[in-house]
VEXDREN-2710 file (C-alpha; in Angstrom, 1 decimal):
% VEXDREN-2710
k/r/px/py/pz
1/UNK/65.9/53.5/141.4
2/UNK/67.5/54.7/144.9
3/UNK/70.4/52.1/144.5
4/UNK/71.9/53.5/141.6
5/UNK/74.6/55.5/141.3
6/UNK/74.8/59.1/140.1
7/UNK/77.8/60.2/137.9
8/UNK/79.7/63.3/139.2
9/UNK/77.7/65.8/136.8
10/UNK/74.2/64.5/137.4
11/UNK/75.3/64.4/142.0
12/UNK/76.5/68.2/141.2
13/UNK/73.1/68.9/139.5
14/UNK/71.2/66.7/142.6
15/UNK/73.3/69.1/145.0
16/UNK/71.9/72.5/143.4
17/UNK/68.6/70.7/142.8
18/UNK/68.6/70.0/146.7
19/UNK/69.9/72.7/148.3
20/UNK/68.7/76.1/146.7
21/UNK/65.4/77.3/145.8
22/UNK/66.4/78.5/142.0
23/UNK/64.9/77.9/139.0
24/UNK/66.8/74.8/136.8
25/UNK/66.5/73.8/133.5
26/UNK/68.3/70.6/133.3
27/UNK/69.1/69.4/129.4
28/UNK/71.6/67.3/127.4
29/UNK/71.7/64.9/124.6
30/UNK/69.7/61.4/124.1
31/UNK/71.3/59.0/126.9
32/UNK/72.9/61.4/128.6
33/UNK/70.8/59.9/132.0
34/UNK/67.8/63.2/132.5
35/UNK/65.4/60.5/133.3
36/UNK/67.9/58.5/135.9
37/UNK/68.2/61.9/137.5
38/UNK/64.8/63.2/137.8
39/UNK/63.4/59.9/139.5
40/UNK/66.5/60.2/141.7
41/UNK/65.8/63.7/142.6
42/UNK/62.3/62.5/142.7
43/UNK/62.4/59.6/145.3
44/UNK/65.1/60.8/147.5
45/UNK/64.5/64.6/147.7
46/UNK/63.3/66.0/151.6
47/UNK/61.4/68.7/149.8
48/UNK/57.8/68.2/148.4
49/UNK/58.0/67.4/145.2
50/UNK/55.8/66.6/142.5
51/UNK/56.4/65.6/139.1
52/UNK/54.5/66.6/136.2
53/UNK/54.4/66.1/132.2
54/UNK/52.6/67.0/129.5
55/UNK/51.0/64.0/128.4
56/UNK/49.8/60.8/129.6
57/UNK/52.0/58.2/128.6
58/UNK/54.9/60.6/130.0
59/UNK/53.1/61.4/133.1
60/UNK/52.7/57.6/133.8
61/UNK/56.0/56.7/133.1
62/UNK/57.5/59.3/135.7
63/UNK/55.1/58.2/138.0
64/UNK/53.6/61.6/137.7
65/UNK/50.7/63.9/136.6
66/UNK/49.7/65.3/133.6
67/UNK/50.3/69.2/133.9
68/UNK/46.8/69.8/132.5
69/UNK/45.3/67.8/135.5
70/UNK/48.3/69.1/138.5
71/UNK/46.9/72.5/137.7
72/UNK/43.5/71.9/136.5
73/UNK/44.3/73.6/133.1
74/UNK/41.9/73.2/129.9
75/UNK/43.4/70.8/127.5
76/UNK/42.8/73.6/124.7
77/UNK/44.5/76.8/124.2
78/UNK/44.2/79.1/126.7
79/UNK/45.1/82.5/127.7
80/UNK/46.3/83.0/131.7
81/UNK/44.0/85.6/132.5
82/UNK/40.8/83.3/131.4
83/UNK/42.1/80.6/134.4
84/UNK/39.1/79.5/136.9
85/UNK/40.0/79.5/140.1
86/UNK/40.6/75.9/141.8
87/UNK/38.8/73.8/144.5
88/UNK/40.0/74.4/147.8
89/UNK/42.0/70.9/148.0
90/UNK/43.7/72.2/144.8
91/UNK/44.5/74.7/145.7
92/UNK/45.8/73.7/149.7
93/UNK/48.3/71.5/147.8
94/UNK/49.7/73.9/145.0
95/UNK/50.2/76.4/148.4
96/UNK/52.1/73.7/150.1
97/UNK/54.6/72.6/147.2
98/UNK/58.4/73.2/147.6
99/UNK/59.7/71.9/143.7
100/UNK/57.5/71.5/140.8
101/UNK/59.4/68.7/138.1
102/UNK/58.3/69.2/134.8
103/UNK/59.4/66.6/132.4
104/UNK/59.4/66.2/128.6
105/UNK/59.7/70.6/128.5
106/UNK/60.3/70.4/124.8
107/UNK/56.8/69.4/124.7
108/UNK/55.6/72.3/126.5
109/UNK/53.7/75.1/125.0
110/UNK/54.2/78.4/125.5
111/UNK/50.3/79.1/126.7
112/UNK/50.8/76.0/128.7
113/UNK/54.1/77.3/131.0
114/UNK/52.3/81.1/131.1
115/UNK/49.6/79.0/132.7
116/UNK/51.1/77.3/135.6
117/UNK/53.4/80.0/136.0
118/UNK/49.8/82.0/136.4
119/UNK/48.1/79.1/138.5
120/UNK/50.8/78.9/141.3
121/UNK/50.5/82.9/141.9
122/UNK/47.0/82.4/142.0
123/UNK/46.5/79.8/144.9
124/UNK/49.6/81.0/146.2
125/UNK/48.6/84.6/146.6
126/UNK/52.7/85.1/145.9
127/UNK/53.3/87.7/142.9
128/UNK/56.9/85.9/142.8
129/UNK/57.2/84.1/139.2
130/UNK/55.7/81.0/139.6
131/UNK/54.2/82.0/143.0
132/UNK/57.8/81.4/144.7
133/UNK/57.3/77.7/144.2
134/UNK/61.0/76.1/142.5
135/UNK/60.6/75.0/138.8
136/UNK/63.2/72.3/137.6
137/UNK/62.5/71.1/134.1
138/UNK/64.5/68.5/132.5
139/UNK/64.2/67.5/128.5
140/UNK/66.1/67.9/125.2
141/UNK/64.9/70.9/123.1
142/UNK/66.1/69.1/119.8
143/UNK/63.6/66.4/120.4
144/UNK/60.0/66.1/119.9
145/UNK/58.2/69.6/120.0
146/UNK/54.5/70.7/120.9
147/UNK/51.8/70.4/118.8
148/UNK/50.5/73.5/117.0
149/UNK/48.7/72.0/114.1
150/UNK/46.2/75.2/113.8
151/UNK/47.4/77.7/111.4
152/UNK/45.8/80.5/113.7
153/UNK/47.7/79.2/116.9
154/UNK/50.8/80.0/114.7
155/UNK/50.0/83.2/113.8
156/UNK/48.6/83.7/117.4
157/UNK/52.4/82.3/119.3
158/UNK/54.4/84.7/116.3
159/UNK/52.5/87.9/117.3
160/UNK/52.2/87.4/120.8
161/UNK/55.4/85.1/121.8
162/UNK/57.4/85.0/119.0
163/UNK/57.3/81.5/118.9
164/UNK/55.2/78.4/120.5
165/UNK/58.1/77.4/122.7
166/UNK/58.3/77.1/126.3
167/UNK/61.4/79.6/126.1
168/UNK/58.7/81.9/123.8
169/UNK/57.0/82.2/127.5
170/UNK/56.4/85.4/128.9
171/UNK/57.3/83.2/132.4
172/UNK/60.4/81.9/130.6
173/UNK/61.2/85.2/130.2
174/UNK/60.5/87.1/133.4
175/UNK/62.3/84.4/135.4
176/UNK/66.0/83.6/136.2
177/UNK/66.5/80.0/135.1
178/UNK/70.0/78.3/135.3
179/UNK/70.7/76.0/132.6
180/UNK/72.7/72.8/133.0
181/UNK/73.6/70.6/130.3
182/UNK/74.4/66.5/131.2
183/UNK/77.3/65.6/129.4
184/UNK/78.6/62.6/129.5
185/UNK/76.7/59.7/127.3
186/UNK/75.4/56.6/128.3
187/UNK/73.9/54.6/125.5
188/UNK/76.6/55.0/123.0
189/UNK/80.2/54.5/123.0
190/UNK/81.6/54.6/119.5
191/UNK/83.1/58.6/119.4
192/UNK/82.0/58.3/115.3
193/UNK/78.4/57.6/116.1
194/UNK/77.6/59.9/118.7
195/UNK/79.5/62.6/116.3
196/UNK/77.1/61.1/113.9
197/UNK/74.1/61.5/116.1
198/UNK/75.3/65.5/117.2
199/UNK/75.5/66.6/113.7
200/UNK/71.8/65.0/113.1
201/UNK/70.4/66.6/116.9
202/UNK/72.0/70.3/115.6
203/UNK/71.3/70.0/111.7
204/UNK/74.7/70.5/110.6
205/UNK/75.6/67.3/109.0
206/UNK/78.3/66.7/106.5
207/UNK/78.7/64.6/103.5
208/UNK/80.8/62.0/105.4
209/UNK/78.1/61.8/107.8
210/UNK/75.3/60.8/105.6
211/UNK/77.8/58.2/103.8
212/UNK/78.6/56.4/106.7
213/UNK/75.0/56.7/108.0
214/UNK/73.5/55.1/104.6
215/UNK/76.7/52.8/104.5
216/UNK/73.5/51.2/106.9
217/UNK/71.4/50.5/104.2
218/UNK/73.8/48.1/102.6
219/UNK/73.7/45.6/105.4
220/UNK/70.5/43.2/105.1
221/UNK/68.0/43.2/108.0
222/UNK/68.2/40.5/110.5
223/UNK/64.8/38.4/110.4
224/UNK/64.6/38.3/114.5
225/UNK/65.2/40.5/117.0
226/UNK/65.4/44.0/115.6
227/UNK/63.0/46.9/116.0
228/UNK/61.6/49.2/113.5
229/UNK/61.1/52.5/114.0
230/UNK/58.4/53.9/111.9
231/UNK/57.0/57.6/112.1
232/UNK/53.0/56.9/111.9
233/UNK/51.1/53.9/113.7
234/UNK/49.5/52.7/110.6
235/UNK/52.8/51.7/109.1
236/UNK/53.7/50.1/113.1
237/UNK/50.5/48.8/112.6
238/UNK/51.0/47.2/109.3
239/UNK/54.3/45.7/110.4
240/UNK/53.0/44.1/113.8
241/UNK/50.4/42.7/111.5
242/UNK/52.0/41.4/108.8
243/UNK/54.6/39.4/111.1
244/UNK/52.3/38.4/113.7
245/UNK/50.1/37.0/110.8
246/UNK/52.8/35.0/109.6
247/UNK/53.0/32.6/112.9
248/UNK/51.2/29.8/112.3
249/UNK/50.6/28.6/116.1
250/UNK/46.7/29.7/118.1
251/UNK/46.5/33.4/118.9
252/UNK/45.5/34.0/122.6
253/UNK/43.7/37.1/124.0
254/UNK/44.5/39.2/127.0
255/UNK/42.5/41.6/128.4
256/UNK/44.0/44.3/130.6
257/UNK/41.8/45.0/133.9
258/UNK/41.4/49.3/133.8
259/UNK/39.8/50.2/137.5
260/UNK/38.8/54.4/137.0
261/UNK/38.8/56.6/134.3
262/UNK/41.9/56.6/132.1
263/UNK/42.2/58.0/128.4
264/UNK/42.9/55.5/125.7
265/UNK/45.6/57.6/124.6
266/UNK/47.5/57.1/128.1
267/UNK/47.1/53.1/127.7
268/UNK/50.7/52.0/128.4
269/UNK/50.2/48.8/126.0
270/UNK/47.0/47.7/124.2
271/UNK/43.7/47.1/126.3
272/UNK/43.9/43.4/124.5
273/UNK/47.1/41.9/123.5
274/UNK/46.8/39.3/120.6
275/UNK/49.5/37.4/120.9
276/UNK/51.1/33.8/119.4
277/UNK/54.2/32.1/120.7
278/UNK/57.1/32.9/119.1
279/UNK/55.8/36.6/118.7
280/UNK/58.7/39.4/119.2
281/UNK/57.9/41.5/122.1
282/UNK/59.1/44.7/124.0
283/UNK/59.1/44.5/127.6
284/UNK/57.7/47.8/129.2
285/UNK/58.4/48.0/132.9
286/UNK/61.8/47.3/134.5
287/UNK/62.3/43.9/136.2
288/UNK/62.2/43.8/140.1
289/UNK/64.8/41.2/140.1
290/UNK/66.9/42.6/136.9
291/UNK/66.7/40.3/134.8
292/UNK/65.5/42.4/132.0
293/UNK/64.7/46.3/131.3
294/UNK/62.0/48.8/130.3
295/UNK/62.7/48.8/126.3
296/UNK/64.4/45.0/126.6
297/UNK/63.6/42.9/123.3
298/UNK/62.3/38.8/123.5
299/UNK/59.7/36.8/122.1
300/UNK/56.8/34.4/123.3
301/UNK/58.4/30.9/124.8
302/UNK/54.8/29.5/125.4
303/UNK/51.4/30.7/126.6
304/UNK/47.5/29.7/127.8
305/UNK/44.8/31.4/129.5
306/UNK/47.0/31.0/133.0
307/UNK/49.7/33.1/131.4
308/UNK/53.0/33.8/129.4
309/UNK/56.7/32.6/129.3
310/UNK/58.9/35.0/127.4
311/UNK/62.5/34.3/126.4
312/UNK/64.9/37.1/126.9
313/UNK/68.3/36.2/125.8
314/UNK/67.9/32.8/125.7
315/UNK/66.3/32.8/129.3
316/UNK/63.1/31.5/129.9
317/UNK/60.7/33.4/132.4
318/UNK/57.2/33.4/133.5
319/UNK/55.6/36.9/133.3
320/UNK/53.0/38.8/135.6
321/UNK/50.8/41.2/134.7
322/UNK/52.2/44.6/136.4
323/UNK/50.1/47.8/137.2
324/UNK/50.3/50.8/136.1
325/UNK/48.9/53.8/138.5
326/UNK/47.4/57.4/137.6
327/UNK/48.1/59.2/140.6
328/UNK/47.1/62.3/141.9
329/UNK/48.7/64.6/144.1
330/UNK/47.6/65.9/147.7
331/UNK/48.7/67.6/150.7
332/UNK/48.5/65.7/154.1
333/UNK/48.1/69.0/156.7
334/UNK/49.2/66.8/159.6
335/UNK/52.0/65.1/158.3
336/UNK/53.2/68.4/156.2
337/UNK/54.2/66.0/153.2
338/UNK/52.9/65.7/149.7
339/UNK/51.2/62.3/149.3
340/UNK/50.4/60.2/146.1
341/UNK/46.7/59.2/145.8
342/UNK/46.1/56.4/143.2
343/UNK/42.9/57.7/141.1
344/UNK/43.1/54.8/138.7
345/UNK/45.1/52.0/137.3
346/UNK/45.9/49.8/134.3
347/UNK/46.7/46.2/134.9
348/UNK/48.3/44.5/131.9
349/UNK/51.1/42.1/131.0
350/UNK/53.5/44.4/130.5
351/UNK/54.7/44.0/127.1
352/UNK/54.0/45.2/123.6
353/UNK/54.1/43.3/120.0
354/UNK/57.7/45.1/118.8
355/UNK/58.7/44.5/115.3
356/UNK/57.7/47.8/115.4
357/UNK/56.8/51.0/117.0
358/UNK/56.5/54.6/116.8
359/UNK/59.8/57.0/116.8
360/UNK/57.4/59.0/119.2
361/UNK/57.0/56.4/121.5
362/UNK/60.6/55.7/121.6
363/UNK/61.7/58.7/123.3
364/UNK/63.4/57.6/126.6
365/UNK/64.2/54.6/125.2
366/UNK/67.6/52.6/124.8
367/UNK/67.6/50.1/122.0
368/UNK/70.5/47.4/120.6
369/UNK/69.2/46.3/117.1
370/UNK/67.1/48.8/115.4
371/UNK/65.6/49.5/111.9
372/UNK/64.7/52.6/111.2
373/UNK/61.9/53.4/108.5
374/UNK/61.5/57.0/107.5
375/UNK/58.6/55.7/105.2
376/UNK/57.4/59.0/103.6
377/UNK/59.6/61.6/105.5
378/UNK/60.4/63.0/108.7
379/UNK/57.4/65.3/109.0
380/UNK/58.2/67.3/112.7
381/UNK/61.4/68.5/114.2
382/UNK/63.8/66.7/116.0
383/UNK/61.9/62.6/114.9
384/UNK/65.1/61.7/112.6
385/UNK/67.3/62.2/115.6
386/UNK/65.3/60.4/118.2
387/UNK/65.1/57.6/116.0
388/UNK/68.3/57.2/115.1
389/UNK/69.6/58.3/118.6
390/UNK/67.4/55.2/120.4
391/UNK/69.8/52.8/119.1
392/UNK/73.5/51.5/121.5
393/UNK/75.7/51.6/118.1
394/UNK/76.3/51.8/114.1
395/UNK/76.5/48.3/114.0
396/UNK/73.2/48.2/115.3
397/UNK/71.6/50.3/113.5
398/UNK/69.9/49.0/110.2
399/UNK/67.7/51.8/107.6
400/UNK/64.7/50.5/105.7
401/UNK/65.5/53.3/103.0
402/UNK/68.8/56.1/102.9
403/UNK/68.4/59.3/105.4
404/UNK/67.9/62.3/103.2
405/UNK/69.0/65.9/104.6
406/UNK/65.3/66.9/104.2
407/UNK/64.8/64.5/107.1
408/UNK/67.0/66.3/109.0
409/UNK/65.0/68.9/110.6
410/UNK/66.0/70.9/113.4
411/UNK/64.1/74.1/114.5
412/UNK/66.5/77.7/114.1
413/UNK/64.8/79.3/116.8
414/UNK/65.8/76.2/118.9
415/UNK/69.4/76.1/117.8
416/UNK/69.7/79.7/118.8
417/UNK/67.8/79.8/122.2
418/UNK/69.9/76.5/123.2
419/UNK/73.1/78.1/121.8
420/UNK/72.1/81.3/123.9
421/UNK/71.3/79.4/127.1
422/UNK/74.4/77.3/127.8
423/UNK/76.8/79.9/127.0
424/UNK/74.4/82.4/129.5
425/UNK/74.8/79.7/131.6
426/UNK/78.7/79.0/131.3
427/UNK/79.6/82.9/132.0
END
């Protein structure tokens, strides 16, 4: 990741990042390059860093920790006061941190960012919000939100918060954050579909948006390499099933090697692959030698119990099984540096089956053929536009069925906080 190079707007963020000790919330639209800048910021920074998230899969995938475990906070609700104090380790590295990272914030409950903000004072003994240490957060509000499925936790964040939010906070609001916006977009280049994909991220689509968009469902379905997008895993399920079912060559097993204790739900890939040549696959790590990407689409050339070829683009290659490390954070006292200790690890080929997957595991991801399969309706905020935001262009993008506006939701309270926020920030 070091040998990339930053655009102007993401080395002007990396400056501030660098060189002052303010609080930064750094947003911007799908593919506008958050991710390429936090692992920048991450590997290159002289300060001590750490990077957290708020749930496995993420953490892994920054090469981070969970915030529940960074902290020690209960998984469950709870209120700041109620915090146990940590073990001395625990707390010796929180005291010694320059920049917290905290990625995916749109994920981020309320209770959860009172919490840290509460945690650092506490082992810091510093009444400064967040115990003085810097807080840069990087995500996109108008994709995926917390999880509040408890009516009572709703009426609880309305009475107390006004909202489950991280910006309901009581930390969000008793601290100066700067707010940056990343412009300038990556993944797509035709102006109509990323005008497309802004009306969809805001909720304000017209009529000629949603007639080109289902203009989509007209064009049939390639048979090979395109990925649905479906928003539950028993329709992923289904699909994976159906196609893999289809193949009539001899299914093989692999059985990922898991050395510590790591929660099925953080599982990069499936603990067994079943897999049959000429089965489509998603490639999930990037390639040391570039020949394909995290997110890259191919299928199964041939395979035994010694291994797997894949074909990507037409190119045969043999595949390794890859690692994938839970790490935990500590502070070295004689080296005054924050070190990485591996507390477990997941060894797998590093692929998935990918006719299909979930729009929530998508997020992050860059895709060039995609279907997308609303099935029953969009049923949280922000999922049409991630899906339909994964994908390089229109003429790439297939539907299974027409986008309705009641998929289309978009959070007001979001709208106005973001609306609020760059425009504080532009003054």
């Amino acid at each position: 990741m070091s040998n990339i190079t930053l655009s102007p707007e993401q080395q002007k963020i990396l400056n501030l990042l660098e060189n002052a000790s303010s609080h930064y919330f750094i947003t911007g639209k799908a593919g506008t390059g958050k991710s390429v800048l936090l692992q920048f910021f991450k590997e290159n920074s002289a300060k001590k860093v750490v990077v957290c998230a708020p749930t496995g899969v993420a953490a892994l995938n920054v090469g981070g920790q969970t915030i529940h475990s960074l902290f020690r906070i209960p998984p469950a609700f709870i209120a700041r006061e109620s915090l146990k104090p940590v073990d001395a380790k625990t707390a010796l590295l929180l005291k010694n941190i320059d920049t917290v990272v905290i990625d995916e914030i749109s994920m981020v409950r309320a209770d959860l960012m009172d919490a840290i903000d509460h945690r650092l004072r506490q082992t810091r003994h510093n009444s400064l919000p967040f115990g003085g240490a810097q807080i840069v957060m990087f995500g996109d509000m108008y994709q995926l939100s917390p999880i509040v499925s408890d009516p009572e936790l709703h009426k609880y964040f309305a009475d107390n918060n006004g909202g489950y939010y991280f910006f309901n906070a009581h930390a969000w609001k008793n601290t100066r954050f700067s707010v940056y916006e990343l412009t300038n977009i990556f993944r797509q280049k035709d102006e109509t579909f990323i005008s497309i994909l802004n009306a969809v991220r805001e909720g304000v689509v017209a009529e000629q948006h949603l007639s080109t968009l289902n203009a989509r469902t007209q064009i049939p379905i390639p048979e090979e390499g395109v990925l649905t997008l479906a928003t539950t895993n028993q329709a992923v399920n289904e699909i994976n099933n159906y196609h893999l079912d289809k193949i009539s060559e001899k299914m093989y097993e692999y059985k990922a090697t898991i050395i510590g204790s790591l929660e099925y739900s953080s599982f990069p890939t499936e603990e067994i692959l079943r897999l049959k040549k000429g089965a489509q696959i998603m490639l999930l790590k990037n390639d040391k030698e570039k020949r394909w990407v995290n997110g890259s689409i191919g299928y199964i050339e041939s395979l035994d119990e010694t291994g797997i070829k894949i074909n990507v683009d037409g190119f045969i290659y043999s595949l390794s099984p890859e690692t994938w490390n839970k790490i935990r954070y500590k502070y070295n006292q004689n080296a005054h540096k924050i070190e990485e200790e591996v507390i477990s690890s997941f060894t797998q080929y590093p692929l998935r089956l990918a006719w299909a997957i979930t729009i929530h595991k998508s997020q992050g991801h860059t895709y060039g053929s995609v279907t997308v399969d609303m099935g029953n309706g969009a049923f949280t905020y922000g999922q049409t536009y991630v899906a339909l935001s994964r994908c390089k262009s229109l003429e790439g993008l297939y539907l299974k069925r027409e986008i309705a506006r009641e998929d289309i939701k978009v959070d007001q309270s979001v709208i106005s906080f973001m609306h609020q926020a760059i425009i504080m920030d532009a003054e």
